[in-house]
Backbone as a ProteinNet text record, in pm:
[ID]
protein_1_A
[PRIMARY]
XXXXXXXXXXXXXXXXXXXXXXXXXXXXXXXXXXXXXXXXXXXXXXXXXXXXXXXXXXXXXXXXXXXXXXXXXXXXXXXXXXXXXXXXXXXXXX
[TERTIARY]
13193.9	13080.6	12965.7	13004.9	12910.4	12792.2	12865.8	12788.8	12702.7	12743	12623.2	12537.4	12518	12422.1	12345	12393	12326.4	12226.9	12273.4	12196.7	12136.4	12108.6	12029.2	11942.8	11955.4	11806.5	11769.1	11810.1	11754.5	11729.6	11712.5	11591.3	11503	11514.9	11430.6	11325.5	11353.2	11251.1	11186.2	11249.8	11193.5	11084.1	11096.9	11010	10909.2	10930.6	10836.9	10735.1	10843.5	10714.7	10629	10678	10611.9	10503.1	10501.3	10391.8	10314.1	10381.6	10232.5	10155.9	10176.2	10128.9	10015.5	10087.9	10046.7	9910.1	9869.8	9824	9709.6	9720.6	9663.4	9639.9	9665.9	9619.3	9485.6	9425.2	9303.4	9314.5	9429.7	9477	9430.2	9451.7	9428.2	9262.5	9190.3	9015.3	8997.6	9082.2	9050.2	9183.4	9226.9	9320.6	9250.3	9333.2	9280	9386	9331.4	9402.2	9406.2	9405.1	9361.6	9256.3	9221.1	9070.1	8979.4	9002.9	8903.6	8945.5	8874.2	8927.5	8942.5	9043	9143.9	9089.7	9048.7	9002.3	9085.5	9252.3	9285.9	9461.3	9534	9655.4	9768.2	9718.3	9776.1	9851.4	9789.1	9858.4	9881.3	9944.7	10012.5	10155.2	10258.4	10395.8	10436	10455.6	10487.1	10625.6	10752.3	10855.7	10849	10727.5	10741.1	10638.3	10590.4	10530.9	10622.6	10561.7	10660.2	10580.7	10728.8	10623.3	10588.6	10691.5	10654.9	10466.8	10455.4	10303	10220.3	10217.2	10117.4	10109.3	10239.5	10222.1	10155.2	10178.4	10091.3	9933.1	9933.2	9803.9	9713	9774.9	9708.5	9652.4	9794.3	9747.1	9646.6	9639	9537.7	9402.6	9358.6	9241.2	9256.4	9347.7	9333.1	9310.7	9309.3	9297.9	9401.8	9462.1	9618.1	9561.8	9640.8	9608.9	9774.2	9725.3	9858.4	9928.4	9881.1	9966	10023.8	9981.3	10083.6	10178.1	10092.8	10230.3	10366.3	10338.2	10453.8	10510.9	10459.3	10525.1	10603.3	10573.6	10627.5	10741.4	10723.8	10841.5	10991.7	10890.8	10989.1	11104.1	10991.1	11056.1	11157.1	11117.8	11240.9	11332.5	11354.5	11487.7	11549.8	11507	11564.5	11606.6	11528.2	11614.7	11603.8	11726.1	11723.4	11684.8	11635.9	11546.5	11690	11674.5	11741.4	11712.8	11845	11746.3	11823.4	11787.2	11799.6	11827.2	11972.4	11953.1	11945.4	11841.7	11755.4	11823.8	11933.9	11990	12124	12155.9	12226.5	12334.4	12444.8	12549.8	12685.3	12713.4	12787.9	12980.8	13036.6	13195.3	13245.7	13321.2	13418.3	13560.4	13594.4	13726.5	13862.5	13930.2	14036.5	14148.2
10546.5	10619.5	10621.6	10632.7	10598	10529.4	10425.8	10290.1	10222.8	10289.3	10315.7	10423.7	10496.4	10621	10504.2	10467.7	10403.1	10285.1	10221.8	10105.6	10182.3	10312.4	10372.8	10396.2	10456.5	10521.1	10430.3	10307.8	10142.1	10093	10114.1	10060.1	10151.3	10268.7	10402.5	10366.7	10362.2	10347.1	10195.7	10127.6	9936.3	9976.7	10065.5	10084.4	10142	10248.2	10308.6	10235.8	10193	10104.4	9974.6	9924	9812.1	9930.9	9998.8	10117.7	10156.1	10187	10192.9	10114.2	9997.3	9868.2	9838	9814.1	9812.8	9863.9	10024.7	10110	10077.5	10045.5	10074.1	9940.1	9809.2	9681	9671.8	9676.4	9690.5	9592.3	9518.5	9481.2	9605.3	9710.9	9793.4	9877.5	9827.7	9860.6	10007.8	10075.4	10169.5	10258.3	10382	10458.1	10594.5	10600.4	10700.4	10818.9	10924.7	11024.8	11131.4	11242.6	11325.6	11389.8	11450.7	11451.6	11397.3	11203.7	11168.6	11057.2	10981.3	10854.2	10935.1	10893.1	10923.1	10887.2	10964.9	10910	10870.9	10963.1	10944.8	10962.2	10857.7	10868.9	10947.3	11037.1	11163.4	11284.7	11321	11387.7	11306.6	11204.2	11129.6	11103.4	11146.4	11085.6	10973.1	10892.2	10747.5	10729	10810.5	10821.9	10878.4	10884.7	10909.4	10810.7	10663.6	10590.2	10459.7	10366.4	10258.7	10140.5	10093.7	9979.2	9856.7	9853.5	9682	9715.6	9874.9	9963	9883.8	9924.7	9886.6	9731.2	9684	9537.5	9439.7	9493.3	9426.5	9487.9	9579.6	9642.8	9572.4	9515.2	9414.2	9298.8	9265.8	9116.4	9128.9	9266.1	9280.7	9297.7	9302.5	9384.7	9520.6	9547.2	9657.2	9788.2	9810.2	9984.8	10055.3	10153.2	10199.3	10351.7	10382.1	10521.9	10605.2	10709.4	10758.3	10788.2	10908.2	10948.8	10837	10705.2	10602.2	10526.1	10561	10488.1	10599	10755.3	10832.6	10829.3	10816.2	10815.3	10698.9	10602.7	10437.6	10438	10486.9	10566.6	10613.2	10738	10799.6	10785.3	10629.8	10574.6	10471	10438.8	10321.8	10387.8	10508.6	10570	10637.1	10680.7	10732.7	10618.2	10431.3	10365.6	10253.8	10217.9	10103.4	9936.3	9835.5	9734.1	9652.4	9610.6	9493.7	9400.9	9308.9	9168.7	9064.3	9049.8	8961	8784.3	8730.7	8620.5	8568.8	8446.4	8378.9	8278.1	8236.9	8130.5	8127.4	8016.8	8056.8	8028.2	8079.2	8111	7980.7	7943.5	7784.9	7851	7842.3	7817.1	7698.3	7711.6	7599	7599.9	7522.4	7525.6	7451	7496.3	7438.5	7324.9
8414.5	8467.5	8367.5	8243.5	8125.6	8138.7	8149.1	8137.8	8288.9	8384.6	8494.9	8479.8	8405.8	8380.7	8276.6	8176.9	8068.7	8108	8273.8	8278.4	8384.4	8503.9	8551.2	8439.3	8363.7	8262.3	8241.9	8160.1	8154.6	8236.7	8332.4	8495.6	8506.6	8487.9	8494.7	8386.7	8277.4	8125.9	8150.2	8220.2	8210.4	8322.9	8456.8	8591.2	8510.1	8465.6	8442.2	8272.5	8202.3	8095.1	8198.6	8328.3	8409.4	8448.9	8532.6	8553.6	8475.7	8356.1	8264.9	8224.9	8196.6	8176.9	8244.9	8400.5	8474.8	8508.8	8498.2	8516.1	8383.3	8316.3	8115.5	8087.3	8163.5	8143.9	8210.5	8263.9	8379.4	8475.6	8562.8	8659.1	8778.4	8745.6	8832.3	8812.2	8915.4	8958.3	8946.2	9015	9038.6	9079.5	9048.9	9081.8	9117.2	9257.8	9351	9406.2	9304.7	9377.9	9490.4	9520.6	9647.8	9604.2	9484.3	9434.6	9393.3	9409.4	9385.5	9317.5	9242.7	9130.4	9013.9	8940.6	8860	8715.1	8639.7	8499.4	8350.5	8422.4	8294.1	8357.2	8298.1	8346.3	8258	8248.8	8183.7	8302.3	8367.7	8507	8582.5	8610.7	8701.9	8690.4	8736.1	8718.6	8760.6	8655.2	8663.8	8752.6	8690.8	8738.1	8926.1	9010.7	9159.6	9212.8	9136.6	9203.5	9226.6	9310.5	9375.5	9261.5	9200.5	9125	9192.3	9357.2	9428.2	9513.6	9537.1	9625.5	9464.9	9351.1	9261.7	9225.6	9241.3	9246.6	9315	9458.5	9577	9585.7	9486.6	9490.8	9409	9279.9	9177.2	9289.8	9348.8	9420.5	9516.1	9581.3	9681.5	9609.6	9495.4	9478.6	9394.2	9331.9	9244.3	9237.9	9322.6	9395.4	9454.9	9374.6	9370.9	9414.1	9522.4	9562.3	9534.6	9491.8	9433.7	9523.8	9625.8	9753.3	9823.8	9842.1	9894.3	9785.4	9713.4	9559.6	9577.1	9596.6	9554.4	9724.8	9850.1	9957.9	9974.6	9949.9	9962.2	9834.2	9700.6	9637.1	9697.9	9788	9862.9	9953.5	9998.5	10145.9	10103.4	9969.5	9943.2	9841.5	9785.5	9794.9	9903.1	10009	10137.7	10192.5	10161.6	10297.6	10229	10165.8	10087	10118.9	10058	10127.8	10168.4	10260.3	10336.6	10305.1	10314.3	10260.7	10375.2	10510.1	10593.2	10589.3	10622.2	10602.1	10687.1	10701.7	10834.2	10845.6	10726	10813.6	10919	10945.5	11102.5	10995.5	11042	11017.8	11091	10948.3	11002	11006.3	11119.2	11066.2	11091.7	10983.8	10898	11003.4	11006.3	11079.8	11039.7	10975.6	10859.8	10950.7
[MASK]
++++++++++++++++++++++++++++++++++++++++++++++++++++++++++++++++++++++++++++++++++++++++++++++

């Protein structure tokens, strides 16, 4: 049990150093919170934003709004991503 706590916090500390980076590289234009654009990433919790919402946000144009960074967060620990395989499915017949 150890040693899954040890590599949770080590995804936890790696998400959140990609977020700051992220955030503190100037990839990101502009960060937008519910009062307004955001001057200083000091009151923001890194640990309740989605790092794939800020990723696609770089690629889109650079404008990271927090309330959808921490809801899209939300939504992908409540419903974990699927990963669909498109190909058709062959049986073998011995």
């Amino acid at each position: 049990m150890e040693r899954q706590l040890s590599l949770l916090e080590r995804y936890r500390r790696d998400r959140r150093q990609l977020i700051e980076f992220l955030l503190s590289s100037g990839l990101i234009k502009e960060l937008r919170t519910s009062s307004g654009s955001a001057t200083s990433l000091s009151n923001i919790d890194f640990d309740s934003l989605s790092a794939d919402y800020i990723l696609h946000c770089v690629k889109s144009g650079g404008v990271v709004n927090v309330f959808e960074a921490t809801k899209k967060y939300v939504d992908e620990s409540a419903y974990p991503v699927l990963v669909i395989n498109t190909l058709p499915v062959l049986d073998f017949e011995c």
